[in-house]
Every structure is written in structure tokens, then in C-alpha cells.
Residue frames as a rotation matrix with the C-alpha (Angstrom) as fourth column:
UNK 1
-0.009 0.032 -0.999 -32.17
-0.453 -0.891 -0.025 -57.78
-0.891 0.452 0.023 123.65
UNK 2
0.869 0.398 0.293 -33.65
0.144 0.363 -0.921 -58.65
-0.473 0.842 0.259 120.07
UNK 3
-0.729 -0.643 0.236 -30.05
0.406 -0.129 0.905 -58.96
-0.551 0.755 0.355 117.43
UNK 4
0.270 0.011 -0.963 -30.91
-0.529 -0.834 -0.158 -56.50
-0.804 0.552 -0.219 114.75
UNK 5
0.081 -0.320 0.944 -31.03
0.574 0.789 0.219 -58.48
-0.815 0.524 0.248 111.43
UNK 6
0.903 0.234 0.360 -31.25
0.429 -0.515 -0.742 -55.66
0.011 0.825 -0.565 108.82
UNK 7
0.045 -0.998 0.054 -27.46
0.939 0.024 -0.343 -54.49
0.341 0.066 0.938 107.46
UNK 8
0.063 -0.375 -0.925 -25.64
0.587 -0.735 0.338 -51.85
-0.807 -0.564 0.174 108.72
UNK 9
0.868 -0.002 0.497 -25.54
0.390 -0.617 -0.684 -48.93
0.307 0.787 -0.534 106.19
UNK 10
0.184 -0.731 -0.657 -21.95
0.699 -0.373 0.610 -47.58
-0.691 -0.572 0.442 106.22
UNK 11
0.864 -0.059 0.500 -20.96
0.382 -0.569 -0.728 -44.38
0.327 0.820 -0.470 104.91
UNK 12
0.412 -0.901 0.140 -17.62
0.805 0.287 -0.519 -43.99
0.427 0.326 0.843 103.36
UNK 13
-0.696 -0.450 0.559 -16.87
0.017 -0.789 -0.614 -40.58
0.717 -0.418 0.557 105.18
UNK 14
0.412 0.879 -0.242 -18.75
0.883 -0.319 0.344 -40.01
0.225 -0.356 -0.907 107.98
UNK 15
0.830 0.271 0.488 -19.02
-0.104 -0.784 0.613 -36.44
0.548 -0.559 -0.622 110.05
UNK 16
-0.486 -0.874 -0.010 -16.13
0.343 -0.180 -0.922 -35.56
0.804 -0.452 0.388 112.22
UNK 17
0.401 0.636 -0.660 -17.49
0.916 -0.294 0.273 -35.17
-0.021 -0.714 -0.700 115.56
UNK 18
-0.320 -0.088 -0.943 -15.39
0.566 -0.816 -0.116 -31.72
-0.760 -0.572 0.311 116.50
UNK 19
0.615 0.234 0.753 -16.94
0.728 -0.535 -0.428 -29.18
0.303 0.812 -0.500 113.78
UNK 20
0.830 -0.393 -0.397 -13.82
-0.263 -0.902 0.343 -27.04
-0.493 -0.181 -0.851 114.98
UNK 21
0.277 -0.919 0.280 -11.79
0.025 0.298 0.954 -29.06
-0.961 -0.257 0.106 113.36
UNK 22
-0.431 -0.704 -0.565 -9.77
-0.615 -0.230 0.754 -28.86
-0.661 0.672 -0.334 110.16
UNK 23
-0.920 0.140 0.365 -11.30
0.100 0.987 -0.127 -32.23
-0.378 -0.080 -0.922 109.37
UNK 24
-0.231 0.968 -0.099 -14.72
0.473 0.023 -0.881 -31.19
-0.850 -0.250 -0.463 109.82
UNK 25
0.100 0.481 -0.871 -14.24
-0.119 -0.863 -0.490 -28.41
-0.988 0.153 -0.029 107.41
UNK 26
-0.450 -0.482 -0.752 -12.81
-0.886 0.137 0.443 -30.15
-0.111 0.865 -0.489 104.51
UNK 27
-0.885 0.378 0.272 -15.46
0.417 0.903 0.101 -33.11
-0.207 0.203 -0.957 104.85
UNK 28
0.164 0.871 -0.463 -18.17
0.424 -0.486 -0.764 -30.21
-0.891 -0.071 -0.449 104.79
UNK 29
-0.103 -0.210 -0.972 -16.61
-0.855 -0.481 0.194 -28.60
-0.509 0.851 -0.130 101.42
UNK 30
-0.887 -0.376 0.267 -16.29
-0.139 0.769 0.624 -31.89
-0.440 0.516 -0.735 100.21
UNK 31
-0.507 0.857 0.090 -20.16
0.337 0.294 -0.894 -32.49
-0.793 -0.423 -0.438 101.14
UNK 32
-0.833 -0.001 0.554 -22.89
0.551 -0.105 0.828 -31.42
0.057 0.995 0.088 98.29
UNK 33
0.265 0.929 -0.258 -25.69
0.660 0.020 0.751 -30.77
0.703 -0.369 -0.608 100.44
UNK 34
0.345 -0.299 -0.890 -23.27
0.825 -0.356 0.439 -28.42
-0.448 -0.885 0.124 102.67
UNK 35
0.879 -0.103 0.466 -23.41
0.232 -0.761 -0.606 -24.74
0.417 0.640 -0.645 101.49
UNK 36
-0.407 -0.880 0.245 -20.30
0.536 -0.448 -0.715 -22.25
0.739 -0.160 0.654 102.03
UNK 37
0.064 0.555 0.830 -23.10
-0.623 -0.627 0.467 -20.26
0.779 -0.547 0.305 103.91
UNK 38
0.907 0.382 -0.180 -23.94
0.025 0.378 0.925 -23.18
0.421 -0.843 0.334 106.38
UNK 39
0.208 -0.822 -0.530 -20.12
0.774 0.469 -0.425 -23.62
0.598 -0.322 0.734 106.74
UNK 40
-0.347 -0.267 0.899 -19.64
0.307 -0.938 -0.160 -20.14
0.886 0.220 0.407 107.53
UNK 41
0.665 0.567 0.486 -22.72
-0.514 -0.125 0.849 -20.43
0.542 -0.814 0.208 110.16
UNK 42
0.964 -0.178 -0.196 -20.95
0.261 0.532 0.805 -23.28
-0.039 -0.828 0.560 112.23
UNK 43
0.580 -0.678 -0.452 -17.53
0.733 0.191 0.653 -21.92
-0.357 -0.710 0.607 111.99
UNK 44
0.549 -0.301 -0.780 -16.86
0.309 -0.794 0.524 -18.90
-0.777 -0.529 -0.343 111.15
UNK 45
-0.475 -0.723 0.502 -14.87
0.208 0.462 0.862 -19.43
-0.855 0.513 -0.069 108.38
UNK 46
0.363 0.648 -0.669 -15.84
-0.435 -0.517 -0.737 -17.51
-0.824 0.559 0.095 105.22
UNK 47
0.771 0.226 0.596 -15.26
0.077 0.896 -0.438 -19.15
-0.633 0.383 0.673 101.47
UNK 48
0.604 -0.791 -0.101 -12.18
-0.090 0.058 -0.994 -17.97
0.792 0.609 -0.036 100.29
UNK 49
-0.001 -0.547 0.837 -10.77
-0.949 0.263 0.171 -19.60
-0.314 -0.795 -0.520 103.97
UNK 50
0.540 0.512 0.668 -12.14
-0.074 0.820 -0.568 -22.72
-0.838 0.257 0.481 102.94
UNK 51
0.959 -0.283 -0.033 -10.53
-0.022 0.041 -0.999 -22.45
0.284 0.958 0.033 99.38
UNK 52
0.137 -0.952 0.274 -7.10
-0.895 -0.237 -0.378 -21.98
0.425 -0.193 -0.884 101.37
UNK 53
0.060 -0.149 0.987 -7.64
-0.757 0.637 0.142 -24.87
-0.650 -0.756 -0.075 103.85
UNK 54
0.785 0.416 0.459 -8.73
0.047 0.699 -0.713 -26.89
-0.618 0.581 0.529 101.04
UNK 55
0.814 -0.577 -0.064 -5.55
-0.209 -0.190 -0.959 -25.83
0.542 0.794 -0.275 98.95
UNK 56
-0.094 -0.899 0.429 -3.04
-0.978 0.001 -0.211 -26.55
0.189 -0.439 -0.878 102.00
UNK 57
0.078 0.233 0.969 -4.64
-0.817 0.572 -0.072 -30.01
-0.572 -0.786 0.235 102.95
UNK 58
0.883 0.360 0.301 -5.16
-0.147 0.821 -0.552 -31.60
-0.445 0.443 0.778 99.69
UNK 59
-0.297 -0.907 0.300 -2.83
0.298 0.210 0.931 -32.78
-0.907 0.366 0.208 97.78
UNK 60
-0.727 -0.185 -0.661 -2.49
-0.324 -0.756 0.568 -30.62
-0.605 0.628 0.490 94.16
UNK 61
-0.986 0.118 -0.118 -4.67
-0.057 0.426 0.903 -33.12
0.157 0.897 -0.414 92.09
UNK 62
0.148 0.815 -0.561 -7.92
0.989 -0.108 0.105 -33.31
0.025 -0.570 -0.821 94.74
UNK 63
-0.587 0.233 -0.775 -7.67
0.287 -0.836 -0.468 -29.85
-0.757 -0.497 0.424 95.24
UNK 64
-0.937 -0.030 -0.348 -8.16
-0.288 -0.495 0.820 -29.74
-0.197 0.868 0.455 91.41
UNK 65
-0.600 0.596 -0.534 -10.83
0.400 0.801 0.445 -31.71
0.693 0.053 -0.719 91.23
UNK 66
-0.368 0.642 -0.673 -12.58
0.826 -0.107 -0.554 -30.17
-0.427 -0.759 -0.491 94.15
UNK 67
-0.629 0.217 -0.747 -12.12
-0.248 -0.966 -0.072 -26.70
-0.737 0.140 0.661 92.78
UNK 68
-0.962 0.156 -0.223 -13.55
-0.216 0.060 0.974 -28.00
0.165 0.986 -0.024 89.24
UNK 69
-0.779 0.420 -0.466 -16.60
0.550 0.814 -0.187 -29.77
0.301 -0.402 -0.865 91.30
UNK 70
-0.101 0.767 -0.633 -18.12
0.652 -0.430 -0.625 -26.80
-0.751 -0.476 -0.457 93.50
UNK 71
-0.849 -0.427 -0.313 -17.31
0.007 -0.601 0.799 -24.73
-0.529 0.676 0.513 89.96
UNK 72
-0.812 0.407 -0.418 -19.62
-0.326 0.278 0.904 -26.46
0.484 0.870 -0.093 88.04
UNK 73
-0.204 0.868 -0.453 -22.17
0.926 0.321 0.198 -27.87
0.317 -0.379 -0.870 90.71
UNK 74
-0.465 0.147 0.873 -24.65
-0.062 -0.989 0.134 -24.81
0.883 0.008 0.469 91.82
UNK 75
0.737 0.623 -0.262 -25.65
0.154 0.223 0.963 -26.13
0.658 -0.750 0.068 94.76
UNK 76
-0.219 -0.561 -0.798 -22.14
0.938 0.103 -0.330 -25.15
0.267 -0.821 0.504 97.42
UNK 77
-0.919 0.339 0.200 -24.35
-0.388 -0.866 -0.315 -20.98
0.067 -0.367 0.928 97.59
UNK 78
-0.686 0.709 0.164 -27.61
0.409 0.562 -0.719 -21.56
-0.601 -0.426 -0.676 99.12
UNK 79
-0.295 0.286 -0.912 -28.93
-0.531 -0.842 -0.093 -19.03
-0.794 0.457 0.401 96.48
UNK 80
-0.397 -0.053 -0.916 -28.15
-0.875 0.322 0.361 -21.31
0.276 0.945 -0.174 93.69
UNK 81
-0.975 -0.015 -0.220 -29.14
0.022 0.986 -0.167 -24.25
0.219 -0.168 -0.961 95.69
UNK 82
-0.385 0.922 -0.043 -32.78
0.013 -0.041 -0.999 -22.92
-0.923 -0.386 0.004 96.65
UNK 83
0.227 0.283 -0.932 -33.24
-0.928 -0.228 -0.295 -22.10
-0.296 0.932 0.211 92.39
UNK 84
-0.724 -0.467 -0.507 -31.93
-0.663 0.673 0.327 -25.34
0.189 0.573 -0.797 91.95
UNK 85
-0.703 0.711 -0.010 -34.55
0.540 0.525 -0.658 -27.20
-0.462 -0.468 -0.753 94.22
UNK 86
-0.220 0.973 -0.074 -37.04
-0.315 -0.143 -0.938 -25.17
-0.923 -0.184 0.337 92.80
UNK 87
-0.393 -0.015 -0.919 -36.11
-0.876 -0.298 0.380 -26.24
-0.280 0.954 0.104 89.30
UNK 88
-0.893 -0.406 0.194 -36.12
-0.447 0.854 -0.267 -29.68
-0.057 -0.326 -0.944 90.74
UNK 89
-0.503 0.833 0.229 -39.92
0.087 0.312 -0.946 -29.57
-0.860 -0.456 -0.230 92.51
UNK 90
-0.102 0.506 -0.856 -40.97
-0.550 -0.746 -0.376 -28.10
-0.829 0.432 0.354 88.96
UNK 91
-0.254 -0.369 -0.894 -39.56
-0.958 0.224 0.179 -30.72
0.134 0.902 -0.411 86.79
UNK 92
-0.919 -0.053 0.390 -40.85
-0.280 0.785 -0.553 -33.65
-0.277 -0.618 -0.736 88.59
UNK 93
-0.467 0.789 -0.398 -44.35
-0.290 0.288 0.913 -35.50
0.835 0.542 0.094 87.63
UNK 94
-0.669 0.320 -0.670 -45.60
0.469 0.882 -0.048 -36.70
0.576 -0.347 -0.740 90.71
């Protein structure tokens, strides 16, 4: 078997494998690319659950910080995140 010379890409969080878990759901809020909607699809779990889990797990300063984060980024409703891509495809030159 050929050794693989190109590096390994790690990434600093990965996925939790169970997506039932606590874990899963507070690495998916974290996520930028992961709406409240998709969360919602894979587990039930509607955004002002998510705003609790996220308020019991973190500690008081990350929570701030999170809350301030999906506040200000439009991209954690898929609404705002499709208008955002299209502002995106519009502003682009290529």
C-alpha cells in the first residue's frame, strides 16, 4: 500500500458521530453553515431549545458570545442565508 505523502487536514472540532447527542447539538449551533432549520430537521429540537441547551452547557461568557454571533451573522435561518448567498453570487466578478 502506497504511504500517502500529502498532510492530514485536521479540523479543530470535528462532527460528533451520535447527532442525538447534546454534543452534536451544540457543535451544530456553534457551526455557520448549520441553520436552526437543518437542526430542527435532524433532531427535533426547535430554536429556542437550542438557546436553552446552549445556555445550560456553556459556561456564562461563550454563551455570550454565541448569543452575540448568530445575532449579528444572518446566515443560522435558512431565509436569511439563501438572501445572503444570493447577495454573494451577485457581488462576485467572475
Amino acid at each position: 500500500m502506497k504511504k500517502d505523502n500529502r498532510p492530514k487536514t485536521k479540523i479543530k472540532k470535528p462532527e460528533p458521530k451520535n447527532k442525538e447527542s447534546i454534543d452534536w447539538i451544540i457543535w451544530a449551533a456553534w457551526a455557520d453553515r448549520i441553520t436552526f432549520e437543518e437542526i430542527f430537521e435532524k433532531t427535533n429540537i426547535a430554536e429556542p431549545e437550542v438557546i436553552k441547551i446552549m445556555r445550560r452547557n456553556l459556561k456564562p461568557s461563550s454563551f455570550r458570545l454565541w448569543r452575540k454571533r448568530v445575532s449579528e451573522k444572518s446566515i443560522k435561518h435558512r431565509k436569511k442565508f439563501v438572501n445572503e448567498r444570493k447577495n454573494l453570487k451577485r457581488n462576485t466578478f467572475f
